[in-house]
C-alpha positions in Angstrom: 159.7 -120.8 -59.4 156.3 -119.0 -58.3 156.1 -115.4 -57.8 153.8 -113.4 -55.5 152.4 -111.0 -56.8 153.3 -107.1 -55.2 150.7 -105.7 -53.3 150.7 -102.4 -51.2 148.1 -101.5 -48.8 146.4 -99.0 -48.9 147.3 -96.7 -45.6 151.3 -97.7 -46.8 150.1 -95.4 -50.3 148.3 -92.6 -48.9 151.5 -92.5 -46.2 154.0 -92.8 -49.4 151.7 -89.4 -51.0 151.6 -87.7 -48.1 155.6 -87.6 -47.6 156.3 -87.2 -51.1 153.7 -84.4 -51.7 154.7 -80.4 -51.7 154.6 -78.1 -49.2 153.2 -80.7 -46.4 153.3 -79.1 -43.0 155.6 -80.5 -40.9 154.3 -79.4 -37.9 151.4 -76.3 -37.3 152.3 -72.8 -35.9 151.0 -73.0 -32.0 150.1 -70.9 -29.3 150.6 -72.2 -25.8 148.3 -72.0 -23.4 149.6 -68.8 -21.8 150.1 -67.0 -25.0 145.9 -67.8 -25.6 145.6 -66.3 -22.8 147.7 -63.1 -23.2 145.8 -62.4 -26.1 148.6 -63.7 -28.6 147.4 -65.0 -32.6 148.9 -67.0 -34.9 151.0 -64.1 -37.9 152.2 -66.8 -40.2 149.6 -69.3 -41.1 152.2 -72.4 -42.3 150.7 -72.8 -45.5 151.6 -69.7 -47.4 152.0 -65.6 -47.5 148.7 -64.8 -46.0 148.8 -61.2 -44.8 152.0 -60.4 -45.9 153.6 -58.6 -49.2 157.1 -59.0 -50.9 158.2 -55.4 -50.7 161.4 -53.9 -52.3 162.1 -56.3 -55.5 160.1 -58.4 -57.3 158.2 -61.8 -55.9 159.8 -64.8 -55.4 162.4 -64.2 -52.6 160.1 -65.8 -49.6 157.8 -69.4 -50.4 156.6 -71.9 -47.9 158.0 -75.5 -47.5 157.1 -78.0 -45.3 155.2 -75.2 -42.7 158.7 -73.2 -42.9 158.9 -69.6 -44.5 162.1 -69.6 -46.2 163.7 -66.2 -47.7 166.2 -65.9 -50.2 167.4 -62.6 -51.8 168.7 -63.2 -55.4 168.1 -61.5 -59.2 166.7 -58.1 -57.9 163.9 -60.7 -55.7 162.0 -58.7 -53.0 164.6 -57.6 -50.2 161.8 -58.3 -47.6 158.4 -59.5 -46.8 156.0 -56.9 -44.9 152.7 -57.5 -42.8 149.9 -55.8 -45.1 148.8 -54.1 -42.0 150.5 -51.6 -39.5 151.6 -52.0 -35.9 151.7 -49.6 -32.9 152.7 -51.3 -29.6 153.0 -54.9 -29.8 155.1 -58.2 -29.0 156.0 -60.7 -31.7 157.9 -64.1 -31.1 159.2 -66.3 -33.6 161.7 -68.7 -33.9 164.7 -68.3 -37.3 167.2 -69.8 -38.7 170.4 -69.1 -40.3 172.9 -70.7 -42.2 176.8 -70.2 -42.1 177.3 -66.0 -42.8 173.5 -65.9 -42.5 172.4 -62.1 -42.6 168.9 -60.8 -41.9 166.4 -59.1 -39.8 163.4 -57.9 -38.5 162.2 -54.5 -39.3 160.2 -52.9 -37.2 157.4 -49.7 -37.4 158.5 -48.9 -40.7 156.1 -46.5 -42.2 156.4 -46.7 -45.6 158.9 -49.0 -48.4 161.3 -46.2 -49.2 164.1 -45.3 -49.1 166.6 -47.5 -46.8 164.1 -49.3 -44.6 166.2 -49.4 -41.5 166.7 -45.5 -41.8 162.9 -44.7 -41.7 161.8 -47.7 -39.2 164.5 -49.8 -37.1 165.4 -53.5 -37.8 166.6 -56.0 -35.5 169.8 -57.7 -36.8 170.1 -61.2 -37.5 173.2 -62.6 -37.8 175.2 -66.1 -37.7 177.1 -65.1 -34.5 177.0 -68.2 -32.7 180.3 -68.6 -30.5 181.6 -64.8 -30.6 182.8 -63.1 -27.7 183.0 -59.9 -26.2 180.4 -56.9 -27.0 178.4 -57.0 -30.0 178.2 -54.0 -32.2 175.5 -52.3 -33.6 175.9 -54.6 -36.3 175.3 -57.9 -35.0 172.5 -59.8 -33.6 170.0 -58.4 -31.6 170.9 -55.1 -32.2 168.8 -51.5 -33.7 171.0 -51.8 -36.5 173.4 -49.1 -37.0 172.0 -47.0 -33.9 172.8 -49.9 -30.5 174.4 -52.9 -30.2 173.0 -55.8 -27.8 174.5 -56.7 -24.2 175.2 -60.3 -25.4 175.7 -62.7 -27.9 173.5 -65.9 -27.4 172.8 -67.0 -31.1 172.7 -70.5 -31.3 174.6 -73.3 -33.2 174.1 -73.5 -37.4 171.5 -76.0 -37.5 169.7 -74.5 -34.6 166.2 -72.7 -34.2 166.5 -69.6 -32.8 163.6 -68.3 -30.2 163.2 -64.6 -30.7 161.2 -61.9 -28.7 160.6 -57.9 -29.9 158.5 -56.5 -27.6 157.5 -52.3 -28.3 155.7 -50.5 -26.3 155.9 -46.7 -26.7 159.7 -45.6 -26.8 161.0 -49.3 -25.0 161.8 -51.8 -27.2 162.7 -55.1 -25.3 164.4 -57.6 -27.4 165.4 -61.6 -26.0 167.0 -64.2 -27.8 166.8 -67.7 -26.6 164.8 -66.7 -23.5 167.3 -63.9 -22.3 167.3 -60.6 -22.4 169.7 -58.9 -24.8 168.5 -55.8 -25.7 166.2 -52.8 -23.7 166.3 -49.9 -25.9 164.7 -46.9 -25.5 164.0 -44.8 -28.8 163.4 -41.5 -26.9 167.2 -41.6 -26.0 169.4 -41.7 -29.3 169.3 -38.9 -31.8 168.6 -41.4 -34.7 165.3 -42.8 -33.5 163.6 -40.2 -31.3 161.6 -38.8 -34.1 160.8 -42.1 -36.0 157.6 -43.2 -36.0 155.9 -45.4 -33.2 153.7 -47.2 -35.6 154.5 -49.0 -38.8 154.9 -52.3 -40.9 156.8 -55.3 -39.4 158.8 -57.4 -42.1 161.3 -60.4 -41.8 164.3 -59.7 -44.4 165.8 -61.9 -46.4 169.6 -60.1 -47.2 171.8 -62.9 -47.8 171.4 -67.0 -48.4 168.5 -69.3 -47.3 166.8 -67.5 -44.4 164.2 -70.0 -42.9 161.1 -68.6 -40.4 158.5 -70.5 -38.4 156.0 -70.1 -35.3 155.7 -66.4 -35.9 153.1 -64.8 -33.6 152.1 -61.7 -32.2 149.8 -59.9 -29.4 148.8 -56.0 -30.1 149.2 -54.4 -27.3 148.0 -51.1 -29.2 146.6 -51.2 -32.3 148.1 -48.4 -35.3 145.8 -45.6 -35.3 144.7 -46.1 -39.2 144.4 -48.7 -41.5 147.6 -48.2 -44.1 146.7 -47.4 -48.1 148.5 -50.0 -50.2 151.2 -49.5 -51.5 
């Protein structure tokens, strides 16, 4: 009995590569049309930690897979990963994901690495709370942790990309979660935060398991008024 020989064509091998090959993008960060024209730009580049620094622990806590930034905080890794430059009055969006007991954040105007960063800037919780009821506390997701909770749950399944908005501008900070409004805080108000800085670092922590980010952008409303020394 005859046998053909195996051949593969060319555009089927280059294909084969391209799926099997590291860190391949699934899909770009984007800015729609309306966020070009708001005066949004892209934070997280997709292919690696551009502009950012692990901060708190040593490196190896956040990498970059398949145009996903994934965080993980083991060994004494870095507790979070900061933007090398500061913010004053901004809005960043960004869509996260969580897996079951998933625990992170966003931290936000944090002027310097030490001590407890939520006590010297604020963070946003994040937190697998899909399917609670009731109030959230000042614990949960959406909230200035430890100082107010959010009006509303309205995390999304296990699985699930989350679409996230912090928006702060002087003493308000606005905060939506899947295209509601969860959170209007205003610093000015609460004995905790009225005398913490309205300029800073933002980072996206990595407290627990696998925390994966993508799509992060942002639009400077106000810029910080210096350039920060490194750390």
């Amino acid at each position: 009995m005859s046998r053909r020989p195996l051949t593969i064509s060319l555009t089927s091998l280059v294909f084969g590569l391209l799926l099997s090959a590291p860190n391949v993008r699934a899909e770009a960060p984007m800015l729609t049309d309306e966020e070009k024209k708001q005066g949004f730009e892209i934070l997280f580049n997709g292919v690696d930690l551009t502009g950012f620094q692990e901060v708190q622990g040593l490196p190896g806590a956040f990498w970059v897979e398949d145009g996903v930034l994934h965080g993980r905080r083991e060994g004494g890794k870095a507790y979070w990963l900061a933007t090398k430059q500061k913010y004053a009055d901004f809005e960043i969006r960004l869509q996260y994901m969580l897996n079951a007991k998933g625990n992170s954040g966003i931290f936000i105007r944090v002027p310097h690495f030490r001590p407890r960063t939520s006590n010297v800037g604020m963070e946003v919780q994040l937190l697998e709370d899909h399917g609670k009821e009731g109030t959230p506390t000042n614990g949960e997701t959406g909230a200035i942790y430890r100082v107010e909770g959010a009006t509303k749950y309205n995390s999304r399944p296990i699985g699930e990309w989350n679409d996230l908005s912090i928006k702060c501008e002087g003493d308000r900070i606005q905060i939506s979660l899947n295209g509601e409004l969860i959170h209007d805080f205003d610093m000015s108000k609460h004995e905790q935060t009225k005398n913490r800085p309205r300029e800073g670092y933002i980072g996206l922590s990595a407290h627990t398991d696998v925390v994966k980010f993508k799509n992060v952008r942002i639009h400077v409303l106000k810029p910080a008024s210096e350039q920060p020394k490194q750390p």
